[in-house]
C-alpha positions in Angstrom: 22.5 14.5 4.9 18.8 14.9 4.9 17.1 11.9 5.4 14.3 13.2 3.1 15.7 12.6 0.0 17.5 9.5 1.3 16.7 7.6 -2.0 18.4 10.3 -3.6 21.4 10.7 -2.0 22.2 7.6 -0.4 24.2 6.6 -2.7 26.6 9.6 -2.4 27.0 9.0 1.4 27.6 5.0 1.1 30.4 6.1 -1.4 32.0 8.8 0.7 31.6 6.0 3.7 33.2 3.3 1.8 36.3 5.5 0.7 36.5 6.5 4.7 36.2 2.8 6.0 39.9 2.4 4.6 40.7 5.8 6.3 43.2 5.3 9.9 40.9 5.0 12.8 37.6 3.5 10.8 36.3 0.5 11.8 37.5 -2.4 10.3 35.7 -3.3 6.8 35.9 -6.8 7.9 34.8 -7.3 11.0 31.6 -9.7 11.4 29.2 -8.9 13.6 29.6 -9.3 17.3 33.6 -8.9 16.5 33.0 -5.0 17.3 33.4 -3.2 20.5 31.5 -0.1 19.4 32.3 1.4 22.7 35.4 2.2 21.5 34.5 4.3 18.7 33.0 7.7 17.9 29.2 8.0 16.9 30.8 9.4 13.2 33.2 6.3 12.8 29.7 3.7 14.0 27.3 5.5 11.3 30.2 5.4 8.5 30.3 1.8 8.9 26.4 1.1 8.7 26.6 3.5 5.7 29.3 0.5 4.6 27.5 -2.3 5.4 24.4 -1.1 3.2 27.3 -0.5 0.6 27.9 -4.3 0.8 24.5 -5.3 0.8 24.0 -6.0 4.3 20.9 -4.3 5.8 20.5 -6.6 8.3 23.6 -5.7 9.5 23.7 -2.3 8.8 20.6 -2.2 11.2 22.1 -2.9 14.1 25.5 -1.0 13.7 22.9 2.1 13.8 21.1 1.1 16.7 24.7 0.8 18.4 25.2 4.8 17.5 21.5 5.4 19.1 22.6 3.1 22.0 26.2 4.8 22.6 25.1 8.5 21.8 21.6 8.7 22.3 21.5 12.8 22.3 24.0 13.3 19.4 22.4 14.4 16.0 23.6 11.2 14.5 21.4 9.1 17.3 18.3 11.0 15.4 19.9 9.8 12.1 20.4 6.5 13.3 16.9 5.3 13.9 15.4 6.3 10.6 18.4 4.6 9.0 17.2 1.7 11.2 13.7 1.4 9.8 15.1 2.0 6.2 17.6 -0.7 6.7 15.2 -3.6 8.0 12.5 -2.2 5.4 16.0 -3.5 2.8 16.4 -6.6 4.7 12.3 -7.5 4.6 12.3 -7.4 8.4 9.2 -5.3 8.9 8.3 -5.8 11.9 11.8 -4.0 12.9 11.1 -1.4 10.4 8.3 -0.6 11.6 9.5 -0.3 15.3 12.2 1.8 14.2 10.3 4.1 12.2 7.3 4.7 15.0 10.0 5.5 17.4 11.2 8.0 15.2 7.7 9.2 15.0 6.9 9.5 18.5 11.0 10.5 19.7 10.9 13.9 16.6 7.5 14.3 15.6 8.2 17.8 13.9 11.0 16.5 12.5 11.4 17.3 8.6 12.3 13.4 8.6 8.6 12.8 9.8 7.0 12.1 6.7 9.5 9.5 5.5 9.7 7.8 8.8 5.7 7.9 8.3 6.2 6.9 4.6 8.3 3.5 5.7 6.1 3.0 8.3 3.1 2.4 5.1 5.4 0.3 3.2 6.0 -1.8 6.5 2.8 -2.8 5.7 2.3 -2.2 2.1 5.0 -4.4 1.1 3.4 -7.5 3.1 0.5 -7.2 0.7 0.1 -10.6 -0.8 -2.2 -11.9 -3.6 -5.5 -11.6 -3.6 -6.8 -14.7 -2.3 -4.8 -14.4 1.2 -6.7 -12.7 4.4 -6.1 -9.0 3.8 -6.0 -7.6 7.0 -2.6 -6.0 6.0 -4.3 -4.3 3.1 -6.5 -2.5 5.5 -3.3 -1.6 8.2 -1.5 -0.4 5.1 -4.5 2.2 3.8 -4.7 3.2 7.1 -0.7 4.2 7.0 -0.9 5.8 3.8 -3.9 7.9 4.2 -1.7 9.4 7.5 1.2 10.0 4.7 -1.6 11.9 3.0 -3.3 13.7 5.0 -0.4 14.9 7.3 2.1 15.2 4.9 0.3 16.8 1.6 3.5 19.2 0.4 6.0 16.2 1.1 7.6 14.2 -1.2 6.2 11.3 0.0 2.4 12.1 -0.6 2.2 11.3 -4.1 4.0 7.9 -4.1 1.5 7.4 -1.0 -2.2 8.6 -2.8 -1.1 6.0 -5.9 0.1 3.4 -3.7 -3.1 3.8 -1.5 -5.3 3.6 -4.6 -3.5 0.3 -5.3 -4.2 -1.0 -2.4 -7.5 0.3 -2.6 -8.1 -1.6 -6.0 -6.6 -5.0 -4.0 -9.6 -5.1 -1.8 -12.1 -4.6 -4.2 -10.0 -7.9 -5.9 -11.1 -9.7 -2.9 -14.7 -9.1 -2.7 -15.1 -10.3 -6.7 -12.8 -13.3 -5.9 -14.9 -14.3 -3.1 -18.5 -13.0 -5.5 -17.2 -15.8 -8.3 -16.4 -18.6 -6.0 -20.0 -17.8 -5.0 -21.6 -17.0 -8.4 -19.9 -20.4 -9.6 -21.4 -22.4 -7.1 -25.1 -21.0 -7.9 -25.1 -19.1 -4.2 -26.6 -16.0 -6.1 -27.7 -14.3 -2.9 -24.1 -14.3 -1.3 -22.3 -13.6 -4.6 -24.3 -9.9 -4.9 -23.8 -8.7 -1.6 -19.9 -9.2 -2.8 -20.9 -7.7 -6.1 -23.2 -5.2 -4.6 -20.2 -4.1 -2.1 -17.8 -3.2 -5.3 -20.4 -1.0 -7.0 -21.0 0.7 -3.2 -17.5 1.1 -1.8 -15.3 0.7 -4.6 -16.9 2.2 -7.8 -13.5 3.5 -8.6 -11.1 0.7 -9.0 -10.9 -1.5 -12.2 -13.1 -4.2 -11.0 -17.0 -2.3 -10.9 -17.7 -2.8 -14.7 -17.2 -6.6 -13.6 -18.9 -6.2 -10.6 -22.0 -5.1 -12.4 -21.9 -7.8 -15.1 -21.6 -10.6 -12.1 -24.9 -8.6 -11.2 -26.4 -8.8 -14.5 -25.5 -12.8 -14.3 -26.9 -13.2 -10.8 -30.0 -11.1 -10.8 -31.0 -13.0 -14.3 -30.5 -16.3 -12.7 -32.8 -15.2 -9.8 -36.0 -14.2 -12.1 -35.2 -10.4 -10.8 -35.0 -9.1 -14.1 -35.6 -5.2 -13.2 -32.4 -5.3 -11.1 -30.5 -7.5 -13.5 -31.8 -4.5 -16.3 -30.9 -1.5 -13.6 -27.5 -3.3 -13.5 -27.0 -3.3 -17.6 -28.3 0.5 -17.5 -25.2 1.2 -14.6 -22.9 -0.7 -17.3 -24.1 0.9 -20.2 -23.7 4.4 -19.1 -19.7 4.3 -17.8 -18.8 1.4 -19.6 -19.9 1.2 -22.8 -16.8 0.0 -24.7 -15.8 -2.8 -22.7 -16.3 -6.5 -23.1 -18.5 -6.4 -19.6 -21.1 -4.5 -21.2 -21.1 -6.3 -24.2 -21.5 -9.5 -22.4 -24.1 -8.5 -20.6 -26.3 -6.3 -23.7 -26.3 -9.8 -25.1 -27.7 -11.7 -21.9 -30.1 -9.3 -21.4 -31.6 -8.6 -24.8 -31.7 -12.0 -25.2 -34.1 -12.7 -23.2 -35.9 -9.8 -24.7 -34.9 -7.5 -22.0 -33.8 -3.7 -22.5 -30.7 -1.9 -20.1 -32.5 0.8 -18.3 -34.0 1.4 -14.9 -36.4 -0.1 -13.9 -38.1 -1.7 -10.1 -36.9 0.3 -6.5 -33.9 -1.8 -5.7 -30.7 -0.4 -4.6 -29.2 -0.3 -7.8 -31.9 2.0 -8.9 -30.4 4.6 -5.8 -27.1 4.0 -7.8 -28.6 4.6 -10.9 -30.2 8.0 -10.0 -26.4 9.2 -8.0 -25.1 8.5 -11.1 -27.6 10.2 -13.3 -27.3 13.6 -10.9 -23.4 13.2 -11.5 -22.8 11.7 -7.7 -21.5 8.7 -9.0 -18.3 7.5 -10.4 
């Protein structure tokens, strides 16, 4: 079976394994673990009942009955099979860590594999699937871009790449969730300096998540509250030009015009650099 389209045809194998787990000569269905001497039994009859034991739920389990057919019969075929099978069960049983062993070592043991990519593609989710909510440290944000932008660029023609780019962009947005929780807690507390470098980091490195039409309102706010009203109008002009029809804009239209300001350029800030990238079509 090609471990490729596991997803796919998983479900085939786990049938075909559970129908041979009855068979004469299988290992026995209910056996526990550490009840097995898996010496005593071919690599075939040791991957049929891992197949089993993710039949029954048991990934955990399932885990180590593969590692016993790369143990026993390191240079069979099924040894190869074995250690991707690993990394997808522990990715099942939330033991990344063990996933993400599993899935290197297939990496590093059969690089030029066909089976690369998805061993690459697990590796990502070892990550990806740790991400937490926004307001924990997101260091495994940044390890999991890292792992999906390999999916990408050295696996473009695989299956995998497209799950990856969309799961890399969510990741991607999940950052830029950071910096405006951390630009709030600022802005809230009147700390207008620290909130726009947060702010000013959105509209710089992550003008194409959800979260820059905020992050140039928060501007708006913070500049205004400073007296620097030709950034705090650059900022509107930014707004006003990509975002137009959202509530951001007209929040800030009405904060600015009513204190008799217009939204358009004006002053040598940084935001007037953004504004002339995104007048030459460089930006967003």
């Amino acid at each position: 079976m090609k471990v490729g389209t596991l997803r796919a045809k998983l479900l085939t194998g786990i049938v075909v394994s559970i129908a041979l787990a009855g068979c004469s000569g299988s290992i026995d269905n209910k056996v526990e673990r550490g009840d097995v001497n898996y010496e005593e039994f071919t690599a075939e009859q040791i991957y049929e009942r891992g197949e089993y034991d993710l039949a029954r739920n048991d990934p955990d389990l399932a885990a180590s009955v593969f590692a016993e057919v790369e143990r026993l019969y390191p240079y069979s075929e099924l040894a190869k099979r074995s250690v991707i099978m690993q990394a997808y069960s522990y990715h099942l049983a939330k033991d990344y860590e063990n996933s993400r062993a599993a899935a290197q070592r297939f990496i590093d043991f059969y690089p030029t594999d066909e089976d690369a990519a998805y061993a690459q593609y697990l590796l990502a989710l070892s990550y990806y699937d740790q991400i937490d909510e926004v307001g924990r440290d997101q260091g495994l944000t940044f390890q999991a871009l890292q792992s999906l932008r390999q999916v990408i660029e050295l696996y473009p023609d695989s299956e995998y790449a497209r799950s990856a780019i969309l799961k890399f962009d969510l990741a991607f947005d999940h950052l830029a969730g950071k910096e405006m929780e951390i630009g709030r807690y600022y802005l809230r507390r009147d700390h207008y300096a620290a909130s726009i470098n947060r702010f000013r980091v959105v509209v710089e490195d992550f003008q194409t998540t959800t979260h820059t039409a905020e992050a140039l309102h928060r501007l708006v706010e913070a500049y205004l509250s400073l007296g620097l009203y030709n950034e705090a109008r650059t900022a509107g002009a930014i707004l006003g030009h990509n975002f137009r029809g959202t509530d951001w804009y007209e929040d800030s239209y009405a904060l600015l015009t009513g204190q008799g300001l217009t939204l358009e350029a004006a002053g040598d800030s940084w935001l007037r650099q953004v504004h002339r990238q995104m007048i030459k079509g460089q930006w967003l």
